[in-house]
N, C-alpha and C positions, 0 to 999 in steps of 0.2 A: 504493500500500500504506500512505501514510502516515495516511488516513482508518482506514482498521484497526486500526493501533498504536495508533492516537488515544483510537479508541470500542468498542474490542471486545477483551475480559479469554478468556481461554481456561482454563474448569474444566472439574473430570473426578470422576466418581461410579461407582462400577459399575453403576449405574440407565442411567446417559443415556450411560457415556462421558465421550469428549470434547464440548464445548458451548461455546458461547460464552453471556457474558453483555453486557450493555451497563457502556461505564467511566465512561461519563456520562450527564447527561442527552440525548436528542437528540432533534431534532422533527423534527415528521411530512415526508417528503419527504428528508431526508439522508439524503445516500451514507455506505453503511458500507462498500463494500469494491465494488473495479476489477478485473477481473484476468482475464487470460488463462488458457486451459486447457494443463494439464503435457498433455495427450493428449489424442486426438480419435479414438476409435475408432468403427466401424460397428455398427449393429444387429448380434446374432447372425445370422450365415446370410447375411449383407451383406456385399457385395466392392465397397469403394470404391478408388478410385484417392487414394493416399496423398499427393497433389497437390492435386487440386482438388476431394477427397473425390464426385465423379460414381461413379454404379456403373458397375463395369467386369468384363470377364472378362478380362483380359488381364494380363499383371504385365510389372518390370523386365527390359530382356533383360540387366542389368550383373548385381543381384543373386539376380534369380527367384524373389524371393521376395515382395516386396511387389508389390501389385495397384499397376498405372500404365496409364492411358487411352492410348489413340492419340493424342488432343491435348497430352499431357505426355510431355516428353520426360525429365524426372529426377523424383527427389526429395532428400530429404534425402543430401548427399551422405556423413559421416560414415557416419549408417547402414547406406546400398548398400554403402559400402566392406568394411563392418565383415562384411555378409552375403554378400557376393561372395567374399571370406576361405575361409569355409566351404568342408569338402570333402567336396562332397553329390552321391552320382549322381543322373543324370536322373532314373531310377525312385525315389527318395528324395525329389526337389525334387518330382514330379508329385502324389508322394502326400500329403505339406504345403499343394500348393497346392490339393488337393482339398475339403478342411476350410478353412471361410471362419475361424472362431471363431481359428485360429491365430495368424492376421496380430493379434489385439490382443495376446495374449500374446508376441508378438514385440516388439512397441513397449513394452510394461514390459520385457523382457529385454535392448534396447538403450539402455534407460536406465543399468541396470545396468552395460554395457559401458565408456559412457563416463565418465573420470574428473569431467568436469570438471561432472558431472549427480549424482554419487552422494549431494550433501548433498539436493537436492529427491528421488531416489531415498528415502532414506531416511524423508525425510518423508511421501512414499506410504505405505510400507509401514506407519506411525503409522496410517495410516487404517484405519476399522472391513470387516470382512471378514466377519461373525460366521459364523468358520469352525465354531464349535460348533453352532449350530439347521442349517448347509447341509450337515454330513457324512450322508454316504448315504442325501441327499434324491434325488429325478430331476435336478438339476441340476448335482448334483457327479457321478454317474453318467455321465451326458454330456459334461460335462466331460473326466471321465477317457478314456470313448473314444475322443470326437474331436478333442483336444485335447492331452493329456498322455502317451496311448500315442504316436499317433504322432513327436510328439517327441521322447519317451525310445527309440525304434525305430532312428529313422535316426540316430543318434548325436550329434544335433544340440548338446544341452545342454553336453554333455563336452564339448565345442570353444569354448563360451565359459569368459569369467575364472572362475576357480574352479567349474568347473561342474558337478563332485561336491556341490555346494551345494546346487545346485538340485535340488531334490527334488517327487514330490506334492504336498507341504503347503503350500509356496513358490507353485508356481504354482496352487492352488486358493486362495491369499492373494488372488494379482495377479487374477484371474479374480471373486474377490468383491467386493472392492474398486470395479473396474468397474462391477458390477451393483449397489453397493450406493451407491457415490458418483457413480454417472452421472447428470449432467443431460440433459436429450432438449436437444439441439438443432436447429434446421433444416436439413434438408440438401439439397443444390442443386435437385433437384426439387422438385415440387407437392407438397404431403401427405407427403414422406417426412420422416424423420428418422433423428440418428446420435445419438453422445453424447458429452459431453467431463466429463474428471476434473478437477475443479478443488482444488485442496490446502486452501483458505482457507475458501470458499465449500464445502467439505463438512463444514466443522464446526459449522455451521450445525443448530439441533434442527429436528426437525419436530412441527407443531402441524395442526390444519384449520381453525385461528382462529389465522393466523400475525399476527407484528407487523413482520415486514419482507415485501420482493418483491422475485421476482428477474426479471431482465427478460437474454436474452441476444441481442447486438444480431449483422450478418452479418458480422464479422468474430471469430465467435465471441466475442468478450469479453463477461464476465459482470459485469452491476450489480445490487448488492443495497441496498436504500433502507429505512428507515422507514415504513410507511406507517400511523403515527400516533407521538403521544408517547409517548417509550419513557425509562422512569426507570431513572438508575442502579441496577445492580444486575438489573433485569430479564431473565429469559433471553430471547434474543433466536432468535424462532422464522421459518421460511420452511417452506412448506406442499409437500408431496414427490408428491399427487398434485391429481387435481381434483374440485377447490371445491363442483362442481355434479354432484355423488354422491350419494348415497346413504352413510348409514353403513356399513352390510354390506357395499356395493361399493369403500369407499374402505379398510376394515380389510383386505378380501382381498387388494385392488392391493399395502397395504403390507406384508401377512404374507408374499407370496407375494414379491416383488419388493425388498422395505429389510428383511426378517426380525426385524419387531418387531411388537408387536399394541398399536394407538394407545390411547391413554389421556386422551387432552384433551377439555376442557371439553363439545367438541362431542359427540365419540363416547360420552360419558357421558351425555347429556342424549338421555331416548328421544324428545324436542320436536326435539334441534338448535337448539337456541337457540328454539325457537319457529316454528321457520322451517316444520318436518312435514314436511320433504323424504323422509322415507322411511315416512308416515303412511298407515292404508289408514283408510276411512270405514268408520262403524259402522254397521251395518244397523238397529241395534235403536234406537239414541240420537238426538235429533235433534241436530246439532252436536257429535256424538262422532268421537272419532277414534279407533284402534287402534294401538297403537306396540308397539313392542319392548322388555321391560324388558332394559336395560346388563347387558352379564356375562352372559346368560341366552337361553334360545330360547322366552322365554312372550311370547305377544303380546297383550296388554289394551286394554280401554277404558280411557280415561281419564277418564270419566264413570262407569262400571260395572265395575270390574275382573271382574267374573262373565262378559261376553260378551268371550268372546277368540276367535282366530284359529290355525289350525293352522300350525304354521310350514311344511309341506307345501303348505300353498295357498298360501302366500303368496309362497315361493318357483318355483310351480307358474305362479302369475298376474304375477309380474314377469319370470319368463323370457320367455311367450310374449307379452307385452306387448313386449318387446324385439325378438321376432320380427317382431309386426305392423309395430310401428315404422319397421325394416328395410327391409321389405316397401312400406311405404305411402312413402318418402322421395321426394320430388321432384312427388306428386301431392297435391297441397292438399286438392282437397274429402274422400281417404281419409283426411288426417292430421287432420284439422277432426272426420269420422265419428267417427274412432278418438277424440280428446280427448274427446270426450260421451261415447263408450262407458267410456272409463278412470273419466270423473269419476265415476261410480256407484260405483267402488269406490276408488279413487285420490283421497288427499287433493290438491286443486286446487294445489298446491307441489310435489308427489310429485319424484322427480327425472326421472322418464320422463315426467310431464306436462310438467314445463319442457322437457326435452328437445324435446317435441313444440310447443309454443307457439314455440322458437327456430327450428325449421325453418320451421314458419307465416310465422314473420316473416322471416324468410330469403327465403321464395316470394315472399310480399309486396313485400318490397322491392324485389325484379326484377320486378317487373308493376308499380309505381310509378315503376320509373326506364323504362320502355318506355312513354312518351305513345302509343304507336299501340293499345297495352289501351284508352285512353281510362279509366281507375279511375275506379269513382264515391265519392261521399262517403263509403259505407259501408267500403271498402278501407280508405281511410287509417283509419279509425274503429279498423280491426279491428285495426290495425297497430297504432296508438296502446294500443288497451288493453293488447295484448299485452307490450307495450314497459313500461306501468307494472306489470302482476303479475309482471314479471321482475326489473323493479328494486328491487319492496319484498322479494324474496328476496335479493338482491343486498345493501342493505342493512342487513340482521338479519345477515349473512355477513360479509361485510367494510365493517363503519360507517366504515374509515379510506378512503386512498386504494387506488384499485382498477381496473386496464385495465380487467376487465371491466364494470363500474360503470358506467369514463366510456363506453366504446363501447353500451352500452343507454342510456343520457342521451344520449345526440350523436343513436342512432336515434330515439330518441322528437321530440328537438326539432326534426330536421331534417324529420320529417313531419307535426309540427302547424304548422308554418312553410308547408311543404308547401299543406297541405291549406288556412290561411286566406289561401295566394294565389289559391288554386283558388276558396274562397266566396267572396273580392272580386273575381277576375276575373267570375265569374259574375254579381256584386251580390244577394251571399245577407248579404252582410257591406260594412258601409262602410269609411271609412278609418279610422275608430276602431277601428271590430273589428281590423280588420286590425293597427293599430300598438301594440294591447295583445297581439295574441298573438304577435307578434314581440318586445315587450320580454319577453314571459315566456318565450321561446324563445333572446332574447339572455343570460339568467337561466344556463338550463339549458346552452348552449355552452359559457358562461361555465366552469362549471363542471367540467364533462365535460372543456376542455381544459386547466384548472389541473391536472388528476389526468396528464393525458398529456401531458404538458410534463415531467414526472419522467422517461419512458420514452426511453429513447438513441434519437438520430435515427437510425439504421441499423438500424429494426425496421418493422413494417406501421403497429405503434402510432404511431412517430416519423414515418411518412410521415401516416397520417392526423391528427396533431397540425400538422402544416405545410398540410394539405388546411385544416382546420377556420379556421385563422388567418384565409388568405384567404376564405372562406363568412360567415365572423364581419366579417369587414371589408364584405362584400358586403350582408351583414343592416344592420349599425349606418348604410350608404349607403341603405339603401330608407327607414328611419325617417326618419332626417333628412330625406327627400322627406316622407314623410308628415306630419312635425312643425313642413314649413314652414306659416306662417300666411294659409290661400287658404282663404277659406270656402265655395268651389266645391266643393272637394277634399273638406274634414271634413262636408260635409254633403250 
């Protein structure tokens, strides 16, 4: 915590809130902040075991109320105690444990219980909830039914400390709070995830042009870094959804989900910096594009404000373009068909075209690591372009450091490395060729892993930062063969 106190000033505006700014200068790659999560709760609708967070359907047999795995045998032991306490019939505890949503509003309400927790207690409840834009949205609706009735039913609240206290409004705090300062975490499974409240790390603004990263490694702890020079006084931003959106799709994520409608640089800008990720091509213009004017549902040329677009269509041809998408995943030559088809109307950056070029190369990759394809030169070919129209979006996005940056550099270089082993093996390329496109491949490592060398070893990142080290040792050991002086060899 003491990099925190160090570099980060805590202001408050009725605009943003609370925010943090920076209290010094600090460069690119510095930690501003460590820290463990006050709570680790599940998805909505998610039954984790309060142990080793696995989904379970099973709970404690001491307290019966928190979910516990057949491989765990406890949990928190204060808590079980505090909820075993309770004097709940069986038909009261079956119907609590019916509603998954409960068990997180249980873990804010044993924060509560315990003394020796009420000052971080209290600092939760500092945190933003904006109980005002979620009153009697579908969310608090839901809330209320499955959620707050039942617990104000079986008598539950009345049994804890002062618990005439607890009221609605309390627990649709603790309930927002959640949803509005959750980070996704990973959770033990493939592709799932849960969330953790972090106290420090939620004061944090959001931007989609942030100047920090947060990186949360598998011991849930959260690191937030620099990822460029950040001058005193700068508010210091980390980004709430993702990068590689769409404006329209990333304003909705955060209306619907952080209950605020973005305003930065990016979402302003109907280019996105230039980038056109949410550009449609002009039929009429040659090199026009169609964007969306800020604030507004008019969609223009940018060459011709006269030829526009109906926002009807355009929303019409991004939905079922997500469809096909969907529909085409995992079979290459439909998602190839589909990218020609889009490009006709889809600026070539669009977000669903990248989307579709990163699957491509995703395919790609696994028929490049399987020698028995035999790939010929045009695979890696396709792989490589692919890899650089992804990364000059990447960098018009984030020009600082950036996982997802170095992980498209490390693909691009590992298969131009790739590929002029394949032309010297074959003798399409001498040993020059070969030990220039390996230095410019040792270039691009280079770099890709100064960015992932920030990211905590206990992430996929940190593994493949330790992957790349030994590959880069591997690389810099073939040059050296190649730069020994055998004019056999060079020529």
């Amino acid at each position: 915590m003491e990099d925190f106190a160090n570099k980060c000033e805590v202001k408050e505006n009725e605009t943003m809130g609370r925010y943090l700014v920076a209290a010094v200068n600090i460069k690119a790659g510095e930690t501003l902040l460590l820290e463990q999560p006050l709570l680790l709760l599940a998805n909505n609708a998610d039954r984790r075991c309060c142990n080793c967070h696995q989904l379970t359907s099973t709970f404690c047999g001491k307290c019966r109320l928190m979910p516990l795995c057949a491989e765990c045998v406890e949990h928190h032991d204060l808590d079980c105690l505090r909820l075993a306490e309770l004097q709940l019939k069986l038909e009261q505890v079956q119907q609590l444990q019916a509603n998954a949503e409960i068990v997180n509003v249980l873990k804010f309400l044993l924060l509560r219980e315990h003394a020796q927790m009420h000052p971080r207690y209290e600092d939760l409840l500092k945190m933003e909830a904006h109980l005002t834009r979620r009153r009697d949205t579908e969310i608090w609706r839901t809330y209320q039914k499955q959620v707050i009735e039942p617990l104000q039913s079986v008598g539950l609240l009345l049994q804890l400390r002062n618990g005439s206290e607890i009221d609605e409004e309390l627990l649709q705090r603790m309930l927002g709070i959640a949803d509005i300062n959750g980070f996704e975490i990973r959770a033990p499974e493939s592709g799932s995830s849960m969330r953790g409240v972090y106290l420090r790390a939620g004061l944090f603004a959001h931007s989609c042009v942030p100047n920090v990263v947060a990186a949360i490694d598998e011991q849930h702890r959260i690191k937030l870094y620099a990822n460029r020079s950040i001058a005193a006084g700068e508010i210091l931003y980390n980004c709430y959804t993702n990068i590689m959106l769409g404006t329209e799709e990333r304003r909705q994520i955060l209306k619907i989900g952080k209950c605020f409608d973005c305003q930065c640089v990016r979402c302003l800008d109907p280019t996105e910096l230039g980038s056109h990720m949410s550009s449609f091509v002009c039929s009429h213009c040659a090199g026009g594009y169609i964007v969306r004017q800020p604030d507004s549902n008019a969609w223009q040329c940018l060459l011709n404000p006269e030829h526009t677009l109906k926002p009807e269509f355009v929303a019409s041809v991004v939905e079922r373009a997500k469809e096909e998408v969907f529909h085409a995943r995992d079979d290459i030559y439909r998602l190839e068909l589909l990218l020609a088809k889009l490009g006709r109307l889809l600026h070539g950056n669009h977000y669903i075209m990248l989307d579709l070029k990163q699957n491509i190369a995703s395919i790609l990759r696994q028929i490049l690591q399987n020698m028995a394809h035999r790939p010929s030169r045009k695979v890696y070919e396709r792989k490589i372009r692919l890899c650089q129209e992804i990364l000059l979006v990447l960098k018009v996005l984030v020009p600082g450091i950036s996982r997802l940056k170095a992980i498209a550099l490390y693909e691009l270089a590992n298969t131009q490395a790739e590929l002029a082993r394949k032309l010297f093996s074959e003798q399409e390329h001498n040993a020059a060729d070969l030990l220039g496109e390996l230095q410019q491949t040792e270039v691009m490592m280079r770099e890709s892993l100064r960015m992932l060398l920030y990211e905590p070893i206990c992430t996929p990142e940190g593994q493949l930062a330790r992957n790349m080290l030994r590959e880069l040792k591997e690389l810099q050991n073939d040059m050296k063969v190649l730069q020994q002086p055998n004019d056999d060899l060079i020529n």
